[in-house]
mmCIF file of the N, C-alpha and C atoms, coordinates in Angstrom:
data_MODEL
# 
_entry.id   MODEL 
# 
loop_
_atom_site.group_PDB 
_atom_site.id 
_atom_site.type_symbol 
_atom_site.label_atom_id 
_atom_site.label_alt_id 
_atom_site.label_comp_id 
_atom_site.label_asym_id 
_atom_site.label_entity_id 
_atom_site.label_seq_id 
_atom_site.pdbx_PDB_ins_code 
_atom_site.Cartn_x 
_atom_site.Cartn_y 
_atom_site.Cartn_z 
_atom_site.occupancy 
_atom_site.B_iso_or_equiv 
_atom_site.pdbx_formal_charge 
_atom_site.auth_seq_id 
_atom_site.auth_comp_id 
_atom_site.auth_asym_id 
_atom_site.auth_atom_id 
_atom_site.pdbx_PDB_model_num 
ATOM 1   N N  . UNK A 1 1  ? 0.851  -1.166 0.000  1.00 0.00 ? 1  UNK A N  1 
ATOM 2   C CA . UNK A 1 1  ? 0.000  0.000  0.000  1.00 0.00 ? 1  UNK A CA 1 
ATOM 3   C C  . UNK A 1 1  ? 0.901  1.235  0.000  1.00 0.00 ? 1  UNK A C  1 
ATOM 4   N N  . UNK A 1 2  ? 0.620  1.937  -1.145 1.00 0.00 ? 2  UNK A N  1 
ATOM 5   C CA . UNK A 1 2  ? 1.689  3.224  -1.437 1.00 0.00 ? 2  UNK A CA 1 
ATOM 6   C C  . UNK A 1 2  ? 0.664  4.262  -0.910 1.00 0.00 ? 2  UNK A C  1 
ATOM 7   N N  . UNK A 1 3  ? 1.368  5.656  0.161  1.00 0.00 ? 3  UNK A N  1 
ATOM 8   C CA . UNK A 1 3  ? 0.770  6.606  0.267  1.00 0.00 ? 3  UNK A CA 1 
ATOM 9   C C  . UNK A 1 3  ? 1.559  7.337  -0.506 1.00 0.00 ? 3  UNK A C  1 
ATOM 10  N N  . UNK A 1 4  ? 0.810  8.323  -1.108 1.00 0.00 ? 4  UNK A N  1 
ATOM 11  C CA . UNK A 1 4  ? 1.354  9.814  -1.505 1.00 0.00 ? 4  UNK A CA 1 
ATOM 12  C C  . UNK A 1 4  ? 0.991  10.938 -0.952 1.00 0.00 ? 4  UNK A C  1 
ATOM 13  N N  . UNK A 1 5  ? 1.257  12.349 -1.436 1.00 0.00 ? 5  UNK A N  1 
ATOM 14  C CA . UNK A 1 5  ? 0.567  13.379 -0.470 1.00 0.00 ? 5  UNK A CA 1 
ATOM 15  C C  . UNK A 1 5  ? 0.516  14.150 -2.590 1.00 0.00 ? 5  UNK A C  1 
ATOM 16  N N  . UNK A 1 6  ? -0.496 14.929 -1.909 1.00 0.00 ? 6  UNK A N  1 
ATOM 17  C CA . UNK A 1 6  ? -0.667 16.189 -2.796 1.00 0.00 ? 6  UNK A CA 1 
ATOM 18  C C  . UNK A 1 6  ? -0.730 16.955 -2.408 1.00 0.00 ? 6  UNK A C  1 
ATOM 19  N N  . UNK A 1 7  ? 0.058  18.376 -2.835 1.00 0.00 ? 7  UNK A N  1 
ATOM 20  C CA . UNK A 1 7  ? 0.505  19.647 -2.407 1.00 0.00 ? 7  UNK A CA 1 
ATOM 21  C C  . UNK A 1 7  ? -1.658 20.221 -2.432 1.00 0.00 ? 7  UNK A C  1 
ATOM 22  N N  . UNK A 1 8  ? -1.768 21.007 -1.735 1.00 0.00 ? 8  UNK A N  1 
ATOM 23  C CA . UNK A 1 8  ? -3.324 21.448 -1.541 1.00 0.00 ? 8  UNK A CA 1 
ATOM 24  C C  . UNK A 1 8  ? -3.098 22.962 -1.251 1.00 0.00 ? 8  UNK A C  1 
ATOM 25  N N  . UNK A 1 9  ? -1.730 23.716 -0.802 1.00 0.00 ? 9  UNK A N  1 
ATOM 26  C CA . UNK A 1 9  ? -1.502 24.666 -0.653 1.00 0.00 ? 9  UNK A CA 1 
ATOM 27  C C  . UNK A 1 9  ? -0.180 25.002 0.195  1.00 0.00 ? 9  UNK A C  1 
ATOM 28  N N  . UNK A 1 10 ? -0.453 26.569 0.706  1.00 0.00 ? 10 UNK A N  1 
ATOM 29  C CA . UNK A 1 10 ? 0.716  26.692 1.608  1.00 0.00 ? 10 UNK A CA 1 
ATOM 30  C C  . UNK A 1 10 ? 0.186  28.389 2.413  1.00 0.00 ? 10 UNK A C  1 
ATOM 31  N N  . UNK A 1 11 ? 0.457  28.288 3.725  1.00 0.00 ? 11 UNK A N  1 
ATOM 32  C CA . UNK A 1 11 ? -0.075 29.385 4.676  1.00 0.00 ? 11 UNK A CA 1 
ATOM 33  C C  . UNK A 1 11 ? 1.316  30.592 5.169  1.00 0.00 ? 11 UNK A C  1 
ATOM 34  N N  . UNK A 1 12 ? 1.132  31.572 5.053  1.00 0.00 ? 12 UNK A N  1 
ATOM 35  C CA . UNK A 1 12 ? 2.384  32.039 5.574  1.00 0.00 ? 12 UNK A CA 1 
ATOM 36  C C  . UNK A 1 12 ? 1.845  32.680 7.194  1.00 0.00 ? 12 UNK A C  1 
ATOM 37  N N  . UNK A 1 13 ? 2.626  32.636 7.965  1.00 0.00 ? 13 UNK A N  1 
ATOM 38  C CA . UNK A 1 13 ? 2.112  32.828 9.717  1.00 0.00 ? 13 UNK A CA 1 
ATOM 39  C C  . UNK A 1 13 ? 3.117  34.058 10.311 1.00 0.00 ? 13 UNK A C  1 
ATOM 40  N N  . UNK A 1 14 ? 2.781  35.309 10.602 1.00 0.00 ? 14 UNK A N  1 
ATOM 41  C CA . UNK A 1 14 ? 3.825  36.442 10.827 1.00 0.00 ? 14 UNK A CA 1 
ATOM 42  C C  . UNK A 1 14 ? 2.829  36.247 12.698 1.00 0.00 ? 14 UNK A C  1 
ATOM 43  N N  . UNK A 1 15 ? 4.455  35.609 13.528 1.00 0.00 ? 15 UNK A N  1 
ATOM 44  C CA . UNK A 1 15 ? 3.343  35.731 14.838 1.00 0.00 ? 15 UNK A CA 1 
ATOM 45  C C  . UNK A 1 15 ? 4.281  37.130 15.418 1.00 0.00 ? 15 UNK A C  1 
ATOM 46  N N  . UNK A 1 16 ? 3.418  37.858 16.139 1.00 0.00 ? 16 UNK A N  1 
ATOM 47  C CA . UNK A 1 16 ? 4.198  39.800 16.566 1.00 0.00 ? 16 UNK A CA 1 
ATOM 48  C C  . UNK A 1 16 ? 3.846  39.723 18.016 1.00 0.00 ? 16 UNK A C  1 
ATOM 49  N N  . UNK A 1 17 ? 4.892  40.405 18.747 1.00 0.00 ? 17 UNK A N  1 
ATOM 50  C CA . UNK A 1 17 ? 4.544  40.472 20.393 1.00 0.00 ? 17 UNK A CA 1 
ATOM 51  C C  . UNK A 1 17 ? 3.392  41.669 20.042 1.00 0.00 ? 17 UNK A C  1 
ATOM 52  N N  . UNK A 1 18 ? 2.639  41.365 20.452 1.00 0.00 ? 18 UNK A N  1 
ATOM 53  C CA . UNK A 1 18 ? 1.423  42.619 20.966 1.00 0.00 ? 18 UNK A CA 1 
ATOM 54  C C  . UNK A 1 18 ? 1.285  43.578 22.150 1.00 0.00 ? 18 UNK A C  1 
ATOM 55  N N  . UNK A 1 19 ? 2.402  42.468 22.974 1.00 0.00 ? 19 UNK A N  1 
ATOM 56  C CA . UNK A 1 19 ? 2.141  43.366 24.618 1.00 0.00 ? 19 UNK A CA 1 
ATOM 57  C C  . UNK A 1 19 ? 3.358  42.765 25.116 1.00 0.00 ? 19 UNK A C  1 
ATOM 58  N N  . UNK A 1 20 ? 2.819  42.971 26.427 1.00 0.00 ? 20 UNK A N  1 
ATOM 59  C CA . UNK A 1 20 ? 3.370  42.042 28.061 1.00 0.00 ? 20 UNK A CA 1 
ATOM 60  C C  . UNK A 1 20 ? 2.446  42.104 29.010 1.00 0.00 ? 20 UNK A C  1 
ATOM 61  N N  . UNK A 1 21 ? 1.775  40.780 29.884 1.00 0.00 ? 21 UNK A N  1 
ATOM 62  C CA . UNK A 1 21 ? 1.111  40.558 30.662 1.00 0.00 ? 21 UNK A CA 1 
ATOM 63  C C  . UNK A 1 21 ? 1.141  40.725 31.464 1.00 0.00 ? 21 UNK A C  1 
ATOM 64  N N  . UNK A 1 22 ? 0.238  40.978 32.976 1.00 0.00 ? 22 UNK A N  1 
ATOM 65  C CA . UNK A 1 22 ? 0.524  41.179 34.179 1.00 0.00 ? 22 UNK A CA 1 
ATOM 66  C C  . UNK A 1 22 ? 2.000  40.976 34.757 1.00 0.00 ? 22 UNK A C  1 
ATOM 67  N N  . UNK A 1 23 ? 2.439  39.745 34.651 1.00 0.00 ? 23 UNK A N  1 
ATOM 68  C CA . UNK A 1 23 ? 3.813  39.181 34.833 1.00 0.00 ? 23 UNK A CA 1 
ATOM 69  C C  . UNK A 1 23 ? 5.449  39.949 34.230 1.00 0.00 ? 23 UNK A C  1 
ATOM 70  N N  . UNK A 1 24 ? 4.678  40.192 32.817 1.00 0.00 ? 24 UNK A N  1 
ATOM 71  C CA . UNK A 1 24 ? 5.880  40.827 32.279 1.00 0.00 ? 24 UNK A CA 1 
ATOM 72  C C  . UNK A 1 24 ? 6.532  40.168 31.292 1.00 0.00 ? 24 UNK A C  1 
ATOM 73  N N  . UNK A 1 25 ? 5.762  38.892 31.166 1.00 0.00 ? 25 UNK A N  1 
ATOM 74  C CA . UNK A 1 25 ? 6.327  37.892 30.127 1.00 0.00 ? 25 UNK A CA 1 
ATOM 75  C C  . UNK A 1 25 ? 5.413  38.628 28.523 1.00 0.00 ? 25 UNK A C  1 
ATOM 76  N N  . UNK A 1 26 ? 5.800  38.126 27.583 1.00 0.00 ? 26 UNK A N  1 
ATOM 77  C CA . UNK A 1 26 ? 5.368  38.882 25.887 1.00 0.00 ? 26 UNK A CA 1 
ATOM 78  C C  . UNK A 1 26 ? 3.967  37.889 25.862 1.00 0.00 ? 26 UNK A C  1 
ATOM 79  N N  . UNK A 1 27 ? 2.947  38.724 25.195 1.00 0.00 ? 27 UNK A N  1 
ATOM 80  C CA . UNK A 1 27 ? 1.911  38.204 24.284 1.00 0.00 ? 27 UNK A CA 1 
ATOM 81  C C  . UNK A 1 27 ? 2.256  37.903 23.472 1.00 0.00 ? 27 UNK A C  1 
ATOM 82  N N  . UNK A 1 28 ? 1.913  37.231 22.654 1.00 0.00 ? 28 UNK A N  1 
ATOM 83  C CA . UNK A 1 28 ? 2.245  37.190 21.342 1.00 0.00 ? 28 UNK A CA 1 
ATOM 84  C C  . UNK A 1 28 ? 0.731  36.429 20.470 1.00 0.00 ? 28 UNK A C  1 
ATOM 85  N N  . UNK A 1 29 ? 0.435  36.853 19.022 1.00 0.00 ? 29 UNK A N  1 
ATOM 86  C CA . UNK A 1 29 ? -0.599 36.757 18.482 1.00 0.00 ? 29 UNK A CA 1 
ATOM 87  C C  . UNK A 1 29 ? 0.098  36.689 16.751 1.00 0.00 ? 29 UNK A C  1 
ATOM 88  N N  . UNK A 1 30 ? -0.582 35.580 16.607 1.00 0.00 ? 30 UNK A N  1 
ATOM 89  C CA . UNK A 1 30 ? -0.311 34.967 14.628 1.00 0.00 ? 30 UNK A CA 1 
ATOM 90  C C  . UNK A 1 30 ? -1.335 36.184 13.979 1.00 0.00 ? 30 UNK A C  1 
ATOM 91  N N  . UNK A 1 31 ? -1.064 36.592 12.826 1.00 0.00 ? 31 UNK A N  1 
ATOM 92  C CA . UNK A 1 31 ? -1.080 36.636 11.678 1.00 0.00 ? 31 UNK A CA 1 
ATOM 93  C C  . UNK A 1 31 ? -1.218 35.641 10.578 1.00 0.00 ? 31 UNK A C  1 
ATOM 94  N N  . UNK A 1 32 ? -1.880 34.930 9.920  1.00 0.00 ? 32 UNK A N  1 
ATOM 95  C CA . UNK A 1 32 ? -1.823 34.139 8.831  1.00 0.00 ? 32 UNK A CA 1 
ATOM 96  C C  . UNK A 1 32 ? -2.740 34.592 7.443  1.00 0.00 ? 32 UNK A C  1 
ATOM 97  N N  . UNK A 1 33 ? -1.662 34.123 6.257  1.00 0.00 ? 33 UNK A N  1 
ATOM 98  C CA . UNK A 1 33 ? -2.044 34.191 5.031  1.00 0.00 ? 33 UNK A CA 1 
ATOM 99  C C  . UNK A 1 33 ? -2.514 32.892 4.557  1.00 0.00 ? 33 UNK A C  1 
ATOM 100 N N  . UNK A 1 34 ? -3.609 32.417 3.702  1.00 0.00 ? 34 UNK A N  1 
ATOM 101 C CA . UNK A 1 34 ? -3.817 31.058 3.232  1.00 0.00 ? 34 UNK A CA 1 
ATOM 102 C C  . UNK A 1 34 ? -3.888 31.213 2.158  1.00 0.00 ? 34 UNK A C  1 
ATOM 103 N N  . UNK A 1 35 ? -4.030 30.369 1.595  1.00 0.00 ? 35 UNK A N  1 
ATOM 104 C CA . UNK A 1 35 ? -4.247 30.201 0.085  1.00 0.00 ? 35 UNK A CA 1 
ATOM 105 C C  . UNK A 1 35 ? -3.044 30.753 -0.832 1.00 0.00 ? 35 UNK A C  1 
ATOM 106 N N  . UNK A 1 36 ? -1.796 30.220 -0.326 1.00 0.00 ? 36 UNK A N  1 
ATOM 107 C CA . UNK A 1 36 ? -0.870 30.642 -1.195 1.00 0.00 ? 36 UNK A CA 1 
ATOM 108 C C  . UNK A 1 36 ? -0.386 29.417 -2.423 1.00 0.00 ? 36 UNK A C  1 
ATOM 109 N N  . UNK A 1 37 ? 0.171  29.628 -3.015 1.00 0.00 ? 37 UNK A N  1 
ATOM 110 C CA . UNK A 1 37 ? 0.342  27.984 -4.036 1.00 0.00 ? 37 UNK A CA 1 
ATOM 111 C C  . UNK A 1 37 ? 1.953  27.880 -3.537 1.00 0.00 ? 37 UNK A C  1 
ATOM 112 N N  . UNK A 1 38 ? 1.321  26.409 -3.334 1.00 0.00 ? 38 UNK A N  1 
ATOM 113 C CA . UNK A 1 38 ? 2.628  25.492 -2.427 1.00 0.00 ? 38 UNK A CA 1 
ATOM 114 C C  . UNK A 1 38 ? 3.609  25.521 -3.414 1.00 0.00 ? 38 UNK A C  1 
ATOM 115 N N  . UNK A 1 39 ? 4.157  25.890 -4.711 1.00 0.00 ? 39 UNK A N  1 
ATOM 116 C CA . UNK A 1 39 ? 5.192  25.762 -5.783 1.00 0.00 ? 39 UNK A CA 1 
ATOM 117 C C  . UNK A 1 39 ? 5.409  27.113 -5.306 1.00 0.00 ? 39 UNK A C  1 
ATOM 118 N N  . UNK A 1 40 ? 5.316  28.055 -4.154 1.00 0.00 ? 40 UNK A N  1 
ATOM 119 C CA . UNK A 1 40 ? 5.795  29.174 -4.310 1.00 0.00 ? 40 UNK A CA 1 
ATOM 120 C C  . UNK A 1 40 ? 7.539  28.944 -3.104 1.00 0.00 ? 40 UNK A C  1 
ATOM 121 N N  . UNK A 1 41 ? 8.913  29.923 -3.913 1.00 0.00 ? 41 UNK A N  1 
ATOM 122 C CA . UNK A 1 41 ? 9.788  29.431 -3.046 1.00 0.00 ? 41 UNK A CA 1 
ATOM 123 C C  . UNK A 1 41 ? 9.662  29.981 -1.388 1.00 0.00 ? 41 UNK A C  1 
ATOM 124 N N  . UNK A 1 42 ? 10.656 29.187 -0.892 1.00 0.00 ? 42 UNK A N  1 
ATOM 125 C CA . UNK A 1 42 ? 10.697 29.491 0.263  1.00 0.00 ? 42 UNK A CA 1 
ATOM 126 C C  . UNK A 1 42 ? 11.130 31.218 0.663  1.00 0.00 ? 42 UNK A C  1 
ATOM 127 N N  . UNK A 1 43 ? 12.531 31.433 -0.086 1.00 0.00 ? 43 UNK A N  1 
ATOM 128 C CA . UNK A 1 43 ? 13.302 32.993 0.149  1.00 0.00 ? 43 UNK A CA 1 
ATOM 129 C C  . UNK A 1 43 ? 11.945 33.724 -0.385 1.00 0.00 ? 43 UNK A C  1 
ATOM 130 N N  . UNK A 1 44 ? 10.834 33.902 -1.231 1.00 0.00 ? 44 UNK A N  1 
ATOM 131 C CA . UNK A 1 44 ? 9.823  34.740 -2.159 1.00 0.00 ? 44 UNK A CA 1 
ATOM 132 C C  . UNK A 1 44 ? 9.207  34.918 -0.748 1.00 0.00 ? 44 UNK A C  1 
ATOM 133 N N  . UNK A 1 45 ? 8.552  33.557 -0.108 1.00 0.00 ? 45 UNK A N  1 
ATOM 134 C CA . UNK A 1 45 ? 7.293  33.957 1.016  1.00 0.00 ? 45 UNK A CA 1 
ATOM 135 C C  . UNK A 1 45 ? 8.534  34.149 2.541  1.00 0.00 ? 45 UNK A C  1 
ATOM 136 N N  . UNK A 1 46 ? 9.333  34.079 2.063  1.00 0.00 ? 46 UNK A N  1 
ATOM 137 C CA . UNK A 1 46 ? 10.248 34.799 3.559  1.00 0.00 ? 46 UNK A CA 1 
ATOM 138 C C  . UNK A 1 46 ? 10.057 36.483 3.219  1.00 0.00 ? 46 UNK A C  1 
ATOM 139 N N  . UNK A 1 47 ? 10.529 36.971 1.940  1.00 0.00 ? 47 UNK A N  1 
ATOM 140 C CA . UNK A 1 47 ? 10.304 38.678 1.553  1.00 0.00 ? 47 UNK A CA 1 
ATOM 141 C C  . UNK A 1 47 ? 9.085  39.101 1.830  1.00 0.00 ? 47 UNK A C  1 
ATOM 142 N N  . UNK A 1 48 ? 8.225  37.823 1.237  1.00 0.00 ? 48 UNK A N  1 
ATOM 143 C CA . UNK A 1 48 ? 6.677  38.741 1.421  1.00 0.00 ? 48 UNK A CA 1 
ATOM 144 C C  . UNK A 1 48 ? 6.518  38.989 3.059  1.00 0.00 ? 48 UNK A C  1 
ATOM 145 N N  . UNK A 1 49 ? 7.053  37.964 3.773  1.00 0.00 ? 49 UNK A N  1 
ATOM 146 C CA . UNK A 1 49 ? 6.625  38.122 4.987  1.00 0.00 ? 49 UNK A CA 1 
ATOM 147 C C  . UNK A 1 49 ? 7.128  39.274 5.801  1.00 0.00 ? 49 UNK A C  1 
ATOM 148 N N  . UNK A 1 50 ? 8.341  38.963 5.724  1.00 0.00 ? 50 UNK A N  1 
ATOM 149 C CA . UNK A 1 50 ? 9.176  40.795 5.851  1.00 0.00 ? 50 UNK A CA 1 
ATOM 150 C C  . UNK A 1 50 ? 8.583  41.547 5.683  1.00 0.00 ? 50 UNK A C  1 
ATOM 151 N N  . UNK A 1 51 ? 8.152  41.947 4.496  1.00 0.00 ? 51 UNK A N  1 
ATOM 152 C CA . UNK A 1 51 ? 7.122  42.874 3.523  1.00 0.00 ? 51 UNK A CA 1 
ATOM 153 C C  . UNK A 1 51 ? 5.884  43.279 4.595  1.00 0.00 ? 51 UNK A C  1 
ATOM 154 N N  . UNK A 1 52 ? 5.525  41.886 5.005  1.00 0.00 ? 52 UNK A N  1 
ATOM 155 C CA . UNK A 1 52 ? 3.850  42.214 6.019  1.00 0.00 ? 52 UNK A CA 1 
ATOM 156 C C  . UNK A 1 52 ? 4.498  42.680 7.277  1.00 0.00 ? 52 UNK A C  1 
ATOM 157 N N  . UNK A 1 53 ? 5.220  41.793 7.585  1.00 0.00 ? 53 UNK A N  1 
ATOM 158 C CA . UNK A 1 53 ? 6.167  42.160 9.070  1.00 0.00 ? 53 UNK A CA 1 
ATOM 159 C C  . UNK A 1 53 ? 5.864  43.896 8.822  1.00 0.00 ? 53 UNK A C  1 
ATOM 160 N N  . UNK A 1 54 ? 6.947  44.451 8.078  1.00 0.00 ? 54 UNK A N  1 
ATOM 161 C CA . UNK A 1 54 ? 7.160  45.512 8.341  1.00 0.00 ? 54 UNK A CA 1 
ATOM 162 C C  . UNK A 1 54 ? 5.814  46.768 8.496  1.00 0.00 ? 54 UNK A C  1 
ATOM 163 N N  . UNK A 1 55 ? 4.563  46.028 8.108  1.00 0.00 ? 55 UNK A N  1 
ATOM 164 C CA . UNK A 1 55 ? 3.546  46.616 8.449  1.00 0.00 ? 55 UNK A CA 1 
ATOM 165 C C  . UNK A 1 55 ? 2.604  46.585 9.053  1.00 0.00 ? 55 UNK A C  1 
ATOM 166 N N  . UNK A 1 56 ? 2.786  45.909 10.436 1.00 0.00 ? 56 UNK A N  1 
ATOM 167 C CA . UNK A 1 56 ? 2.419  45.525 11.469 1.00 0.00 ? 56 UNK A CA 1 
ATOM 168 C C  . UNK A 1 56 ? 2.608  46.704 12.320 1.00 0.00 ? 56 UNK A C  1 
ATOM 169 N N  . UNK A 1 57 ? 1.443  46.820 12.950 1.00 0.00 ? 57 UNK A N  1 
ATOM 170 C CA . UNK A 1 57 ? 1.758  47.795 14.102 1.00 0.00 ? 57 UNK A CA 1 
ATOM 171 C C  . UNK A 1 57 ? 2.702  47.362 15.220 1.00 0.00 ? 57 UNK A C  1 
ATOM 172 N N  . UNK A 1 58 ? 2.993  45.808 15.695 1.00 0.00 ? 58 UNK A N  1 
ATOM 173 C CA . UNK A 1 58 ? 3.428  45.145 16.549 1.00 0.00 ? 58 UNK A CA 1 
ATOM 174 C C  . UNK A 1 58 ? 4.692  44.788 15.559 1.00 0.00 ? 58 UNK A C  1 
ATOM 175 N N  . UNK A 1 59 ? 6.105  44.566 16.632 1.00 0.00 ? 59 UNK A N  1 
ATOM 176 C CA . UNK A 1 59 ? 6.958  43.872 15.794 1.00 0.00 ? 59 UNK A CA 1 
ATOM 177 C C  . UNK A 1 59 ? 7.078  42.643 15.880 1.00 0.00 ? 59 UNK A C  1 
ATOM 178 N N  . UNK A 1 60 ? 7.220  41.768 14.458 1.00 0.00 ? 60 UNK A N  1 
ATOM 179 C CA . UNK A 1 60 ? 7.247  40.663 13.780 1.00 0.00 ? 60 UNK A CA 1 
ATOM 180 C C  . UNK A 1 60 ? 8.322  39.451 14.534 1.00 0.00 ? 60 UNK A C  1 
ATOM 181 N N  . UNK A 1 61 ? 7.940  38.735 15.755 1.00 0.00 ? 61 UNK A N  1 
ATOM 182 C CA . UNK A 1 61 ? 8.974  37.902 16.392 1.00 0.00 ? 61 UNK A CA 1 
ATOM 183 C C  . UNK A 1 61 ? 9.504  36.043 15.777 1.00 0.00 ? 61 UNK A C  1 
ATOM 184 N N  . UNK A 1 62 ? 8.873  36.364 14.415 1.00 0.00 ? 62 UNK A N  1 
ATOM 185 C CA . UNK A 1 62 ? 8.700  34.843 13.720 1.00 0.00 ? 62 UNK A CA 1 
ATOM 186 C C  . UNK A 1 62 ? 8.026  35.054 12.386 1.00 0.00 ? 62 UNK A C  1 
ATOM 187 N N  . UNK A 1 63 ? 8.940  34.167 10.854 1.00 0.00 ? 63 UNK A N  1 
ATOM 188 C CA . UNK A 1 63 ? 7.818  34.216 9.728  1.00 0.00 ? 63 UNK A CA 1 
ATOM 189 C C  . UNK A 1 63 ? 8.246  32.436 9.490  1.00 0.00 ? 63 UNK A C  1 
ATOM 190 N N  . UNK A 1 64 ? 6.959  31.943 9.342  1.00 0.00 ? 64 UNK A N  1 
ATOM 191 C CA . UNK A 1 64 ? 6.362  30.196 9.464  1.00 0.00 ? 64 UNK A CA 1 
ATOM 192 C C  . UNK A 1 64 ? 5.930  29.953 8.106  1.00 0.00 ? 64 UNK A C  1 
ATOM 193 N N  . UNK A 1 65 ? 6.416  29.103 7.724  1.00 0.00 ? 65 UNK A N  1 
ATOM 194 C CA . UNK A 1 65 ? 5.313  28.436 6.489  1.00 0.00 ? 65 UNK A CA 1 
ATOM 195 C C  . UNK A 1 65 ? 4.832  27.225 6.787  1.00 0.00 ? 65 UNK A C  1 
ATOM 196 N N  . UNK A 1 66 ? 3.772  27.240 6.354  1.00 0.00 ? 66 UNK A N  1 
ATOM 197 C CA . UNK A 1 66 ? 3.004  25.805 6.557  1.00 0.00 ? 66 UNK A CA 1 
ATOM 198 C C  . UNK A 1 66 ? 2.500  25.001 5.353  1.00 0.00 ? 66 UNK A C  1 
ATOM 199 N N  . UNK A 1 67 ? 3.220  23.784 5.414  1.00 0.00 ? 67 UNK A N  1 
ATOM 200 C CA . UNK A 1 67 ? 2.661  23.513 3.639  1.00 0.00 ? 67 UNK A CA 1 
ATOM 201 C C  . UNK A 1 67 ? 1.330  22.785 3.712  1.00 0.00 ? 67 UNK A C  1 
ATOM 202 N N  . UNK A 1 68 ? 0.182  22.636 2.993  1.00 0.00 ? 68 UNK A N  1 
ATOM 203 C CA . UNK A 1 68 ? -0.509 21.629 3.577  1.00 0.00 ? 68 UNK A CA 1 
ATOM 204 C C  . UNK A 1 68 ? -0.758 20.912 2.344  1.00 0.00 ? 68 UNK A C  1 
ATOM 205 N N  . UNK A 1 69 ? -1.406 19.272 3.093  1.00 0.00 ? 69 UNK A N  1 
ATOM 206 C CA . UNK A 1 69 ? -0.857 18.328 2.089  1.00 0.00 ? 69 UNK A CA 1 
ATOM 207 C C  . UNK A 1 69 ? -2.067 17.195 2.191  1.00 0.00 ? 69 UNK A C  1 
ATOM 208 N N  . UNK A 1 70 ? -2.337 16.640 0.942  1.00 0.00 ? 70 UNK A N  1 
ATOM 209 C CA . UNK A 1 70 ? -3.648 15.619 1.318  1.00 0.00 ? 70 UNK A CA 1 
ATOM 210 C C  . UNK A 1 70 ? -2.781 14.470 0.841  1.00 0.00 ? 70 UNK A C  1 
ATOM 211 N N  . UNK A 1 71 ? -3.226 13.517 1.941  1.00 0.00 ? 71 UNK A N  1 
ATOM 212 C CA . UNK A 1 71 ? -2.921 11.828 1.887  1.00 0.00 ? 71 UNK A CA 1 
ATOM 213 C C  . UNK A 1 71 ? -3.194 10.982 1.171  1.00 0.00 ? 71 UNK A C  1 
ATOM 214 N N  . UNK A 1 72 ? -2.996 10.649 0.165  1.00 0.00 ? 72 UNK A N  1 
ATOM 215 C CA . UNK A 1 72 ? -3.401 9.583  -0.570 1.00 0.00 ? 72 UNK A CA 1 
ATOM 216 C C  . UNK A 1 72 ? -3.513 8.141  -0.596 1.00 0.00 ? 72 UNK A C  1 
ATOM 217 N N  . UNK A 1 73 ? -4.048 7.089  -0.526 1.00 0.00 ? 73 UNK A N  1 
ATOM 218 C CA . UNK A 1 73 ? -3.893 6.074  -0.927 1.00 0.00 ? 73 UNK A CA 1 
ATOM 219 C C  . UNK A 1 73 ? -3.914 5.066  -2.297 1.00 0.00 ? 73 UNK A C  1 
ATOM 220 N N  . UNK A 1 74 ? -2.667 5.006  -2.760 1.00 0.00 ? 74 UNK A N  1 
ATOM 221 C CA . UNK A 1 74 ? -2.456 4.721  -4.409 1.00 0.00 ? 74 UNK A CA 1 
ATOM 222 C C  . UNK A 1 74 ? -2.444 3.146  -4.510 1.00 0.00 ? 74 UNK A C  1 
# 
């Protein structure tokens, strides 16, 4: 039994400190893009993310890609 996967997409995730809590430790809160096409490169959705980063009211502490992928049974 062969599995495969098929590319279904790819998400880009800009997570930004927003604050600090009672304590003093960072909030922090995602940002996500979906629906990007998974053939896109990695360095392209690192710029774009920069790109969003830099227009965030909060600064940008992480840029994530997430590929997502459906399971096949062949």
């Amino acid at each position: 039994m062969a599995v495969s996967k098929l590319p279904q997409g790819a998400k880009l995730v800009i997570k930004v400190q927003t604050g600090v809590n009672a304590s003093g430790n960072p909030v922090y809160r995602q940002r996500t893009y979906a629906n990007i096409k998974s053939t896109a490169a990695d360095a392209d959705m690192y710029a774009i993310g920069e790109g969003l980063a830099g227009l965030q009211k909060h600064p940008a502490t992480s840029i994530t890609r997430t590929d997502e992928n459906e399971l096949v049974n062949e």
